[in-house]
C-alpha positions as CSV (number, residue, x, y, z in Angstrom):
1,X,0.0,0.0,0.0
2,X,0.8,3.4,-0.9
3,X,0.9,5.9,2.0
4,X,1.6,9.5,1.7
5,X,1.9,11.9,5.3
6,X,1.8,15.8,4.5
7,X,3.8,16.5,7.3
8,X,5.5,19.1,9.8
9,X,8.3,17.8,11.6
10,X,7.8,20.5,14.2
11,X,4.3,19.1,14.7
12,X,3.9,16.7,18.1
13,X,0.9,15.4,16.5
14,X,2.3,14.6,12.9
15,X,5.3,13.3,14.7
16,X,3.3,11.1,16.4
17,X,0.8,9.7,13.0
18,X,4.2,9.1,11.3
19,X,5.3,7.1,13.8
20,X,1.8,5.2,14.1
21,X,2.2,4.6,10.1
22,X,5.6,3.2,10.1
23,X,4.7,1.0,13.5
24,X,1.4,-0.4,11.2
25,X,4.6,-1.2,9.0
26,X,4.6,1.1,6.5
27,X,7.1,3.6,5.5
28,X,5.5,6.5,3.8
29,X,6.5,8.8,1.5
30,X,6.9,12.2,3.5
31,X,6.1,15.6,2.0
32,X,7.2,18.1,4.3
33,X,4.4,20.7,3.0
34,X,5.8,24.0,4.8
35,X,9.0,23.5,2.2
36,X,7.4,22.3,-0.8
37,X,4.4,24.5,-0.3
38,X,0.8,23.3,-2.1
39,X,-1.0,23.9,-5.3
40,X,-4.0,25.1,-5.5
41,X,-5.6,22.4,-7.6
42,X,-3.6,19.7,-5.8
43,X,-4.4,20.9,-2.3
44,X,-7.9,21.1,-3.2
45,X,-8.1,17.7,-4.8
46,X,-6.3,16.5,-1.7
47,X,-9.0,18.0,0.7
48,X,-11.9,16.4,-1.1
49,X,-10.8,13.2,-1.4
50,X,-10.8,13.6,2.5
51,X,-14.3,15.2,2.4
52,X,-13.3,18.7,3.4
53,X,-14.0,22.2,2.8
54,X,-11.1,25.0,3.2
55,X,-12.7,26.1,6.5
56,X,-12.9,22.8,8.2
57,X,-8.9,22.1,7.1
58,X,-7.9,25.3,8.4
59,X,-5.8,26.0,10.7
60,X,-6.7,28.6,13.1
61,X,-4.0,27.8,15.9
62,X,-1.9,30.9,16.1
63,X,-2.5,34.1,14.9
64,X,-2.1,34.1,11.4
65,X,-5.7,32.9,10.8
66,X,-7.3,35.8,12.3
67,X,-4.8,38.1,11.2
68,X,-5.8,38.0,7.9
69,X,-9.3,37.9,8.3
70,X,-10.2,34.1,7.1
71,X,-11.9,33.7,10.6
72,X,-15.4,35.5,9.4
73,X,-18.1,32.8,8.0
74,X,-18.8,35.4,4.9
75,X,-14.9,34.1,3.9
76,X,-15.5,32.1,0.7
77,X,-13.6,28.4,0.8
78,X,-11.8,29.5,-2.1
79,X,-10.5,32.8,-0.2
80,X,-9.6,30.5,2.2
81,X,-7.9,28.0,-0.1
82,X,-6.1,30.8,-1.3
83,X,-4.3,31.5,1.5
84,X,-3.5,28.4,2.2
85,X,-1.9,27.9,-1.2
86,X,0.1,31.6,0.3
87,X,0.5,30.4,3.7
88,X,0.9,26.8,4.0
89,X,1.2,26.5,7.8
90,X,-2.8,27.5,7.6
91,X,-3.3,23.3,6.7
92,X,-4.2,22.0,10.1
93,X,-1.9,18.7,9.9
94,X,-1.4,15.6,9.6
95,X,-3.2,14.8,6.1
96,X,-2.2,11.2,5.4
97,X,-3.3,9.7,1.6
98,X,-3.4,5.9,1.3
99,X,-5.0,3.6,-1.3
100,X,-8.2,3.8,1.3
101,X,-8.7,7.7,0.9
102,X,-7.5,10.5,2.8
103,X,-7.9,11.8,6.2
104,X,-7.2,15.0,8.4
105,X,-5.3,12.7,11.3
106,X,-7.2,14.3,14.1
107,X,-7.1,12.6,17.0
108,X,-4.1,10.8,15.6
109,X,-6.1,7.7,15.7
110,X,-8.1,9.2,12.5
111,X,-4.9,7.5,10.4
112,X,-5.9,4.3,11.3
113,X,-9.2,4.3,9.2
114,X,-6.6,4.3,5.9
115,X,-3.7,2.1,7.2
């Protein structure tokens, strides 16, 4: 099985699904997302193959959220998956792909659904 992690390494909590993956016995491919940043198309492909809008992927930990105003409900997803494409620490994380789908790993126990 193929098994993808969009992961931050400074991330307790995708830390902790990468090492749930490789204990399953895996070893994924890691795409540290806060280096090679998203594409539009492909984050938004990403998201709906997990079932998720902009707004429910976004991260709103932190400051940055608010700051540039993608907290107010008259924010359009795409506005939203805008800045995400600009700012990619806005993808609440871990997003792990496998052959089974894709899920936001939140709780961490989420990954087990596609391992």
């Amino acid at each position: 099985m193929t098994v993808t992690i969009f992961h931050n390494p400074n991330c307790g909590a995708s830390r902790n699904v990468l090492q749930m993956i490789r204990d399953a016995g895996h070893e994924p491919e890691v795409v540290q997302y806060l280096t090679t940043g998203w594409t539009a198309e492909g984050l938004k492909a990403l998201l709906d193959a997990a079932g998720l809008t902009p707004r429910e992927a976004m991260r709103t930990k932190g400051d940055l959220a608010g700051e540039l105003g993608l907290l107010d409900p008259a924010v359009s997803d795409d506005a939203i998956l805008k800045a995400m494409v600009e700012h990619p620490v806005l993808v609440e994380r871990p997003l792990v792909r496998t052959d089974k789908g894709v899920v936001l790993a939140r709780p961490k126990e989420k990954v087990l659904e596609v391992l």
